[in-house]
N, CA, C and O of each residue as an XYZ file, in Angstrom:
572
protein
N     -19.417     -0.460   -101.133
C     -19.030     -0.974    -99.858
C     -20.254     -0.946    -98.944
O     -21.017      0.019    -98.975
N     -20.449     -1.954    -98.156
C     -21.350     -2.086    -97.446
C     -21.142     -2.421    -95.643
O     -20.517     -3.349    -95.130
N     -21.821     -1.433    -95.046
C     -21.079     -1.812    -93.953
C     -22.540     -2.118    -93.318
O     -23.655     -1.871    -93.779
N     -22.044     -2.921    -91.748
C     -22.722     -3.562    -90.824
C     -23.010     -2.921    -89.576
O     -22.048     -2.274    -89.159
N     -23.979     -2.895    -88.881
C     -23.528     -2.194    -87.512
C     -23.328     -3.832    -87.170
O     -23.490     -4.745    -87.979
N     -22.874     -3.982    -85.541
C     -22.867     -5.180    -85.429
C     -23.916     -5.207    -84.450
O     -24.490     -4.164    -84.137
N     -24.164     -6.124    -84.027
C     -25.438     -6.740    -82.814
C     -24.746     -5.590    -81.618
O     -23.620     -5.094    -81.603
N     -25.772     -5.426    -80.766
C     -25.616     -4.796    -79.722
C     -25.932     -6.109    -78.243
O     -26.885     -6.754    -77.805
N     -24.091     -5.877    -77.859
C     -23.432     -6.500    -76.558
C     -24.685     -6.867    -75.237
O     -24.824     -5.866    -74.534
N     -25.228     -7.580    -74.961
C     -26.310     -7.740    -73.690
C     -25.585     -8.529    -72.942
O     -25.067     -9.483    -73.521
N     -25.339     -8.368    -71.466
C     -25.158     -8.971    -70.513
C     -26.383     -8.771    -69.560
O     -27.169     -7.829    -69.663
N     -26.458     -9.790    -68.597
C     -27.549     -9.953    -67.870
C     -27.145    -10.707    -66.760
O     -26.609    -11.709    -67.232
N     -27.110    -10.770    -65.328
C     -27.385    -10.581    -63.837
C     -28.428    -10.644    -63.207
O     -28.801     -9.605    -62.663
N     -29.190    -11.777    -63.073
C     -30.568    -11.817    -61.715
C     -29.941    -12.622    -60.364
O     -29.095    -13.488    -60.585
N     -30.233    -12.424    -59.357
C     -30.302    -13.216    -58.643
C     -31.672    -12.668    -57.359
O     -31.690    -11.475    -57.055
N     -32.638    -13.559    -56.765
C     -33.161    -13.088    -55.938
C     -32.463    -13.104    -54.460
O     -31.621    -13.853    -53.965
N     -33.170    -11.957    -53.960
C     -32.690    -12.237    -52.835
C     -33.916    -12.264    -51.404
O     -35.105    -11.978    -51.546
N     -33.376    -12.608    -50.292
C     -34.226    -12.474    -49.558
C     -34.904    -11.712    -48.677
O     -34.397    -10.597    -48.798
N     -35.474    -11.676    -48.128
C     -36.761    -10.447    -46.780
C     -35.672    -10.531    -45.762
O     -35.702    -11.370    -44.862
N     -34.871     -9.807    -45.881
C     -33.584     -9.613    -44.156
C     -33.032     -8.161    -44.713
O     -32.954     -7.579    -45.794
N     -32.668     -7.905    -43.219
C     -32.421     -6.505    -43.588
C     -30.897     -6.780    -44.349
O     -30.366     -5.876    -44.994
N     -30.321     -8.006    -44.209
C     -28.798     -8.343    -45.349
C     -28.906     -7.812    -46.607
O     -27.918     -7.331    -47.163
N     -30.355     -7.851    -47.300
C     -30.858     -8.048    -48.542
C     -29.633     -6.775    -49.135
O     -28.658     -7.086    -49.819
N     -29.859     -5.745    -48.823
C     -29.106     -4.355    -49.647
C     -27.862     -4.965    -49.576
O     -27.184     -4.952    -50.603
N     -27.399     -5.523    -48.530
C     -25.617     -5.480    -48.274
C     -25.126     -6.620    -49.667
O     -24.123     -6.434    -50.355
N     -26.134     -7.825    -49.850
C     -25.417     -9.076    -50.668
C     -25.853     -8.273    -51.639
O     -24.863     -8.103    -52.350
N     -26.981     -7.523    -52.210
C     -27.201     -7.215    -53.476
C     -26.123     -5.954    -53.968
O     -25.959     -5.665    -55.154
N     -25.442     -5.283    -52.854
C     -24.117     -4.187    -53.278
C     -22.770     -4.995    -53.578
O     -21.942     -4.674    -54.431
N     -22.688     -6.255    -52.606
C     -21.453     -6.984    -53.212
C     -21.455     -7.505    -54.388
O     -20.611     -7.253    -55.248
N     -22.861     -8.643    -54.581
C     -23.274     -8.983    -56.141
C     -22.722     -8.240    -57.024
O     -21.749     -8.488    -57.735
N     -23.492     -7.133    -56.956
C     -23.578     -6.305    -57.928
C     -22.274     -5.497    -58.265
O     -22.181     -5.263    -59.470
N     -21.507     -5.137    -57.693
C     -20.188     -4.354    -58.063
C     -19.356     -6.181    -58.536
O     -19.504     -6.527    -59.708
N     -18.883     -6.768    -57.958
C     -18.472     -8.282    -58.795
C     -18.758     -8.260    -60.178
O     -18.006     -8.130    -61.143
N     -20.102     -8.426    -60.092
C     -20.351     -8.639    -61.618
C     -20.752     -7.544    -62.753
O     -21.032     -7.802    -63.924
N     -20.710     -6.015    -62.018
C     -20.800     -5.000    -62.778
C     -19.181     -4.756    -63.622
O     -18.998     -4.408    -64.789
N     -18.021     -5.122    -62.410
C     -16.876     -4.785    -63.098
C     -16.047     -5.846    -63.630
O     -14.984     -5.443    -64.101
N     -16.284     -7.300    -63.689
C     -16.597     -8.298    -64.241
C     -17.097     -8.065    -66.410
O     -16.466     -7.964    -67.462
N     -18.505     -8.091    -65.986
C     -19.319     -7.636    -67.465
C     -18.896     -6.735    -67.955
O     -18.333     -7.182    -68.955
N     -18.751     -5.516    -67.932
C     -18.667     -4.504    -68.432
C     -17.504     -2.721    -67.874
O     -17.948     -1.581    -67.733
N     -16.189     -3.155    -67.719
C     -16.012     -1.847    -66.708
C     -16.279     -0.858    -67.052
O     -15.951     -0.709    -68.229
N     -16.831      0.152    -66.542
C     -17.224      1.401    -66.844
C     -16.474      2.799    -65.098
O     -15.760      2.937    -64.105
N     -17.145      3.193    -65.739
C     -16.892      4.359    -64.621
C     -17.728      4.803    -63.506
O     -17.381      5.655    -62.688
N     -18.868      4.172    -63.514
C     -20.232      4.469    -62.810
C     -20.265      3.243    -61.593
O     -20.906      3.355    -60.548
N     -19.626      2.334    -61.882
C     -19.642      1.522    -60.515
C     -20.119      1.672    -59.422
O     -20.869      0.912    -58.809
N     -19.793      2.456    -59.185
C     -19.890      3.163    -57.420
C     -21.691      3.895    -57.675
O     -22.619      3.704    -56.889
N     -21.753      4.538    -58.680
C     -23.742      5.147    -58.747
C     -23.955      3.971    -58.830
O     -24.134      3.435    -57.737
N     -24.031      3.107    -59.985
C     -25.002      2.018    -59.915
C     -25.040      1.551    -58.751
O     -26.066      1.789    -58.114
N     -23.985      0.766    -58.109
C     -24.029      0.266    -56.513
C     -25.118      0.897    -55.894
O     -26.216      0.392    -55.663
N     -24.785      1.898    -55.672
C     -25.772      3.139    -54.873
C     -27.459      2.842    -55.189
O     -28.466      2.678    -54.500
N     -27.169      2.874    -56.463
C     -28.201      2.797    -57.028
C     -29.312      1.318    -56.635
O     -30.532      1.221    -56.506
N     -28.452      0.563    -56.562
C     -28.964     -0.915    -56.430
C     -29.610     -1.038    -54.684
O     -30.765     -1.275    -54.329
N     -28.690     -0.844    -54.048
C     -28.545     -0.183    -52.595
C     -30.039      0.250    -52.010
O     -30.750     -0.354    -51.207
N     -30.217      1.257    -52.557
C     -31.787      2.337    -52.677
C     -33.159      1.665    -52.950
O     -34.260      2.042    -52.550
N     -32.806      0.406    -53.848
C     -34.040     -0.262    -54.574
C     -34.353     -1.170    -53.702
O     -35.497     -1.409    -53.315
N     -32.986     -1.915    -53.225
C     -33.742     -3.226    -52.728
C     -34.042     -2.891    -51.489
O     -34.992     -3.443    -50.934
N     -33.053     -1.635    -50.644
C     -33.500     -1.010    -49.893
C     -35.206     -0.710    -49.439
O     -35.837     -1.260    -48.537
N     -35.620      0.233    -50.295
C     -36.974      0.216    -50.438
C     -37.748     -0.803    -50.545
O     -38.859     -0.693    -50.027
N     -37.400     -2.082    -51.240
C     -38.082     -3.481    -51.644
C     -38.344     -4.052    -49.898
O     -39.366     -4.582    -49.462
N     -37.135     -3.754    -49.182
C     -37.438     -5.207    -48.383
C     -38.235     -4.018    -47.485
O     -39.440     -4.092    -47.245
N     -37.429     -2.981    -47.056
C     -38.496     -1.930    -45.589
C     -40.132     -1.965    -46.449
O     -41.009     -2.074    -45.592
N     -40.631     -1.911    -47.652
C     -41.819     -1.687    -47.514
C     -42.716     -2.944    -48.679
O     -43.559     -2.621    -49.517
N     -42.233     -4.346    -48.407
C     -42.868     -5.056    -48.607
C     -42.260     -6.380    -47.827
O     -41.086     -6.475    -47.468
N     -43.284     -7.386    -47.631
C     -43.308     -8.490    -46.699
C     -42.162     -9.416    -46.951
O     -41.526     -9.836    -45.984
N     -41.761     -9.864    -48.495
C     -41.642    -11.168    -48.842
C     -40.062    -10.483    -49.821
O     -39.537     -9.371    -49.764
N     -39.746    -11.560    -50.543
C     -38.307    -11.318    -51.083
C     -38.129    -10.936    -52.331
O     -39.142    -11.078    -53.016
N     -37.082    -10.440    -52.956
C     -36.882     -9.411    -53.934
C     -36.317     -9.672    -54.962
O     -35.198    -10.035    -54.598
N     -36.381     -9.743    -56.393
C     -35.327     -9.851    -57.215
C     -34.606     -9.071    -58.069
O     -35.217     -8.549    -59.002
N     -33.150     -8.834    -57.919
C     -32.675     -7.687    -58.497
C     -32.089     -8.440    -60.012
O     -31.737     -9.620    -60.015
N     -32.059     -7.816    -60.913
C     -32.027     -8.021    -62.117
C     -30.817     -6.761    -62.726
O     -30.855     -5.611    -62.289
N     -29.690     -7.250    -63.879
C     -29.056     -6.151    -64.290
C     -28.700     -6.235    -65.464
O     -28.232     -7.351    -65.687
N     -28.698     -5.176    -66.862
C     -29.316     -5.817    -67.731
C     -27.839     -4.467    -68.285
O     -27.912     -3.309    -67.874
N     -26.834     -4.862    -69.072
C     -25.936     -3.941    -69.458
C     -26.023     -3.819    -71.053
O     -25.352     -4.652    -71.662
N     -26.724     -2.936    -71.783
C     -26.474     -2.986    -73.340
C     -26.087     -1.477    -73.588
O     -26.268     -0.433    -72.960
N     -25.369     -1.873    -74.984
C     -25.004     -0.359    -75.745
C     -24.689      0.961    -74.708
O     -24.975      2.151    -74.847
N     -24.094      0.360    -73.787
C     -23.481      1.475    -72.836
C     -24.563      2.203    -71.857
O     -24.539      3.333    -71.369
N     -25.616      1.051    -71.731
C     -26.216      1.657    -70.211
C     -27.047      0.185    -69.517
O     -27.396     -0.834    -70.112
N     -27.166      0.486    -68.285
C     -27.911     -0.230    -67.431
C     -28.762      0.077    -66.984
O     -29.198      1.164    -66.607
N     -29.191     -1.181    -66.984
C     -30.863     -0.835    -66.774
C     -31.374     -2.183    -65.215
O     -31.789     -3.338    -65.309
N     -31.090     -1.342    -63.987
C     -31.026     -1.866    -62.708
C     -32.693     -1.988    -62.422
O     -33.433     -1.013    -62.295
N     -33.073     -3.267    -62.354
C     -34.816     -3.735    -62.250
C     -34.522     -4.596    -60.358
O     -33.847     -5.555    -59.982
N     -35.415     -3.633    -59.663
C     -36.262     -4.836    -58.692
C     -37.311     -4.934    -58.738
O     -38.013     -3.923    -58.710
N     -37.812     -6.093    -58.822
C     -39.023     -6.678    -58.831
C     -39.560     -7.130    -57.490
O     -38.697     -7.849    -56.985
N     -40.618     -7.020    -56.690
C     -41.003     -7.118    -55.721
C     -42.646     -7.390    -55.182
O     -43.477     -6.858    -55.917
N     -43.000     -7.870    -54.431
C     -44.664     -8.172    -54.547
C     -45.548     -7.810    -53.901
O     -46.546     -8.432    -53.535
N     -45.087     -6.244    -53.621
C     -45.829     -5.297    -53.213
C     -46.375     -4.287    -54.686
O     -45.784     -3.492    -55.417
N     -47.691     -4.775    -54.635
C     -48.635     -3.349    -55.841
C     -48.944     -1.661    -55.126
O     -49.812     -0.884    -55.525
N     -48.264     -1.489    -54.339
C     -47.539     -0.185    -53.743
C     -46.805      0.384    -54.886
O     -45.750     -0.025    -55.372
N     -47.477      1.324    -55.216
C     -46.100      2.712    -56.062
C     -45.304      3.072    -54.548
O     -45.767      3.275    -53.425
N     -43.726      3.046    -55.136
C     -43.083      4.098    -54.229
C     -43.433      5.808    -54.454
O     -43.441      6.268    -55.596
N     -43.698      6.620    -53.338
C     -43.798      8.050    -53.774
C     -42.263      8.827    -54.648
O     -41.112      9.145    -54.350
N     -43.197      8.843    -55.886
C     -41.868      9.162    -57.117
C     -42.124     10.805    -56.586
O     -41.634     11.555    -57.430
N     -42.552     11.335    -55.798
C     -42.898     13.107    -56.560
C     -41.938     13.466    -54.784
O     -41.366     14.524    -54.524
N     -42.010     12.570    -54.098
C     -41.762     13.466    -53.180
C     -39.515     14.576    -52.999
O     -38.336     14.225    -53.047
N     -40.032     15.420    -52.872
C     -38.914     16.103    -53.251
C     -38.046     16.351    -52.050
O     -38.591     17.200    -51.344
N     -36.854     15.921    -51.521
C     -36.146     16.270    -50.657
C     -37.341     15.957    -49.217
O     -36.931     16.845    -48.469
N     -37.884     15.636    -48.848
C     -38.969     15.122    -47.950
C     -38.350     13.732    -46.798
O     -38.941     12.911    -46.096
N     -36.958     14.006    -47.061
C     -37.211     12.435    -46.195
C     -37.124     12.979    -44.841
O     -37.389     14.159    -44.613
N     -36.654     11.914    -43.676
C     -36.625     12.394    -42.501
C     -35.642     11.101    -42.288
O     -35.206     10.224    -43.034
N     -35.490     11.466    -40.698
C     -34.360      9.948    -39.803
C     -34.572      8.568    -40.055
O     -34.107      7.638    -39.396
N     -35.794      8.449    -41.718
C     -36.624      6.826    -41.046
C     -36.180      7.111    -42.710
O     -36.505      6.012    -43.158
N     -35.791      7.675    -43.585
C     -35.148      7.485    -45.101
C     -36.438      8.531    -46.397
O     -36.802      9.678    -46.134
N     -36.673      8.134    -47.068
C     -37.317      8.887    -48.464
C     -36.671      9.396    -49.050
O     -37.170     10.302    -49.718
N     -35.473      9.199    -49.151
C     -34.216     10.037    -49.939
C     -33.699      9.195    -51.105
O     -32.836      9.697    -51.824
N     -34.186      7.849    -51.384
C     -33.868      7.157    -52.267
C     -34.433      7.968    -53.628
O     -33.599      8.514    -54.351
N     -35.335      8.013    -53.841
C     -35.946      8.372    -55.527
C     -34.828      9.590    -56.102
O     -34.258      9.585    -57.193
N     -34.703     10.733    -54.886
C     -34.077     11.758    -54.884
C     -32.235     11.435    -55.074
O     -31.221     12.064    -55.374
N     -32.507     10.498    -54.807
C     -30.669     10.245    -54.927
C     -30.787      9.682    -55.969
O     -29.974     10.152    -56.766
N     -31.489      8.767    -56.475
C     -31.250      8.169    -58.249
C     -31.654      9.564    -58.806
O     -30.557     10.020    -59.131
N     -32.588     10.514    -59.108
C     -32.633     11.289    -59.854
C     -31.552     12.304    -59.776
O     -31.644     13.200    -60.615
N     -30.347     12.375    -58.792
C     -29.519     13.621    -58.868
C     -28.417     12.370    -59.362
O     -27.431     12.995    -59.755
N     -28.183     11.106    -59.496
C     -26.969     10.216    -60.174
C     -27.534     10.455    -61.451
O     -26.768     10.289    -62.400
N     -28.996     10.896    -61.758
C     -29.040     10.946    -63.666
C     -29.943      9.739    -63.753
O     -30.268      9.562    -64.927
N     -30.549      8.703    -62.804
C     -31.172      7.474    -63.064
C     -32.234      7.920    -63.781
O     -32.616      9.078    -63.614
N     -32.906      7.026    -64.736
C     -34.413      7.611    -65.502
C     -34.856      6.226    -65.145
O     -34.496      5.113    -65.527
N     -36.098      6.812    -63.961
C     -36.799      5.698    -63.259
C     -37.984      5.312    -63.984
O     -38.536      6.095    -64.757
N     -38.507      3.844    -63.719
C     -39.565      3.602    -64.342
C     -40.268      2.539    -63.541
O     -39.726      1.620    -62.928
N     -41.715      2.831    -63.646
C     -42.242      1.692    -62.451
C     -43.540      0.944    -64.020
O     -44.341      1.406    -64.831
N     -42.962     -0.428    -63.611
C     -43.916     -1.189    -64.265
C     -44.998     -2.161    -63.272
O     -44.621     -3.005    -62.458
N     -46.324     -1.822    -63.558
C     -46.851     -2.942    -62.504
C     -47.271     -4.131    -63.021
O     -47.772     -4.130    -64.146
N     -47.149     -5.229    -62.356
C     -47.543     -6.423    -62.021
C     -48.916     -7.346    -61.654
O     -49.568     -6.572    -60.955
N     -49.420     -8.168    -61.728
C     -49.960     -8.694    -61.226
C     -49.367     -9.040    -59.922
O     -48.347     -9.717    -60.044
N     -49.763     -8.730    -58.519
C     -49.277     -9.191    -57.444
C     -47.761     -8.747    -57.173
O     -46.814     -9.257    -56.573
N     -47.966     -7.561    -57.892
C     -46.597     -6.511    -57.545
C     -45.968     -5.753    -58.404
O     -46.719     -5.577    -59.363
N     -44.665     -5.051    -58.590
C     -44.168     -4.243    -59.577
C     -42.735     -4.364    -59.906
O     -41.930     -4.938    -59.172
N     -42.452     -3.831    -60.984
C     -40.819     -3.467    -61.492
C     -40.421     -2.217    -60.795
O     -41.471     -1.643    -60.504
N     -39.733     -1.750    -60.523
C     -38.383     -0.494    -60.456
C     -37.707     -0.711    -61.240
O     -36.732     -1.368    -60.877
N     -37.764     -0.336    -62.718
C     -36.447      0.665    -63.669
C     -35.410      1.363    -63.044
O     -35.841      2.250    -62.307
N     -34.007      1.257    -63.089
C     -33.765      2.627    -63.258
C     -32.402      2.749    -64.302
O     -31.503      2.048    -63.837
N     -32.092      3.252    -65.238
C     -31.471      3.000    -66.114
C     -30.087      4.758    -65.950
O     -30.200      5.959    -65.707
N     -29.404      4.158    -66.150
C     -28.148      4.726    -66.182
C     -27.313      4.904    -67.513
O     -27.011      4.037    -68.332
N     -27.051      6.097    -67.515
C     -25.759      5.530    -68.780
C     -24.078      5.253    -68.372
O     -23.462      5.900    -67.525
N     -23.747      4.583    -68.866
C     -22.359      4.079    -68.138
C     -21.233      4.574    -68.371
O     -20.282      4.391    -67.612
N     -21.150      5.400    -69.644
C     -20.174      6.196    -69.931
C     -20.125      7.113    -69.918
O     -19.070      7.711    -69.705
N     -21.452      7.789    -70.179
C     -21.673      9.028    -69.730
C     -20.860      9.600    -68.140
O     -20.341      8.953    -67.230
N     -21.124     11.639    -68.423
C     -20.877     12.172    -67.203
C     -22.692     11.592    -66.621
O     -23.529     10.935    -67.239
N     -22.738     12.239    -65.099
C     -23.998     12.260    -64.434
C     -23.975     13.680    -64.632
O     -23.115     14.475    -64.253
N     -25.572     14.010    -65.605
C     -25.847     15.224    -65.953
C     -26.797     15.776    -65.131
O     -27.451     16.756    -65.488
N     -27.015     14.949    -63.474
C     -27.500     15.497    -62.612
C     -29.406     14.663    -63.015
O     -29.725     13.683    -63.688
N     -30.257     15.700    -62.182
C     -31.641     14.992    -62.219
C     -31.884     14.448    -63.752
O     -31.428     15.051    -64.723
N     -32.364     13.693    -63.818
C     -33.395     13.079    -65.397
C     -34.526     12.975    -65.138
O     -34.832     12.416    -64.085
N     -35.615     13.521    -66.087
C     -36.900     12.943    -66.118
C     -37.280     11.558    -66.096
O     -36.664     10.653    -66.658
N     -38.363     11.440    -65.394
C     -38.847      9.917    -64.680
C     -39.466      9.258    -66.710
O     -39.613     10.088    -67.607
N     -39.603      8.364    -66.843
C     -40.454      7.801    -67.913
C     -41.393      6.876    -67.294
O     -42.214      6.275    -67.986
């Protein structure tokens, strides 16, 4: 007897969005639509959050507009903004924010996100990958 695994399930979600401070609000509606749409899981509400934080960061610390990307296989997501600022966000800073925000990196790493920054020519990726069925086992190491 011979058995198969079968192909592993990919769904996929881009849309860009634009330089307004709206940018977080359409990319949290997007994104819960078509998160519980594709795939329901239990994490809805982190990923949201999660999405929230990125583009968040995308539009306050770069000029021009953003594209969020959502990529669901074999039971995790993998939430990408792309943006065209060659700026690293500060990954190390720990509990550091103040009234003006820095609490994003720190809030994906206590949902369990395993962040990843890829750079660009004329800008970078934000990773941050989730598992969807999983519990949140709290901080994850960055890759």
């Amino acid at each position: 007897m011979s058995i198969t695994a079968s192909p592993p399930r990919t769904a996929r979600y881009s849309v860009a969005l634009p330089h307004t401070p709206h940018a977080p609000s359409l990319a949290r509606r997007a994104s819960e639509e078509w998160l519980r749409d594709a795939d329901p899981f239990d994490r809805v509400t982190d990923a949201v959050l999660v999405v929230s934080e990125l583009v968040t960061n995308a539009v306050r610390h770069t000029g021009d507009d953003c594209r969020l990307t959502l990529t669901v296989r074999d039971g995790e997501l993998d939430i990408a903004v792309a943006d065209h600022s060659e700026e690293f966000p500060d990954m190390h800073r720990n509990g550091g924010g103040d009234e003006h925000g820095g609490f994003g990196m720190d809030v994906i790493r206590r949902l369990g996100g395993r962040i990843r920054l890829v750079p660009a020519l004329g800008g970078k990726t934000v990773h941050v990958l989730l598992d969807l069925h999983g519990e949140n086992d709290g901080p994850s190491p960055e890759r």
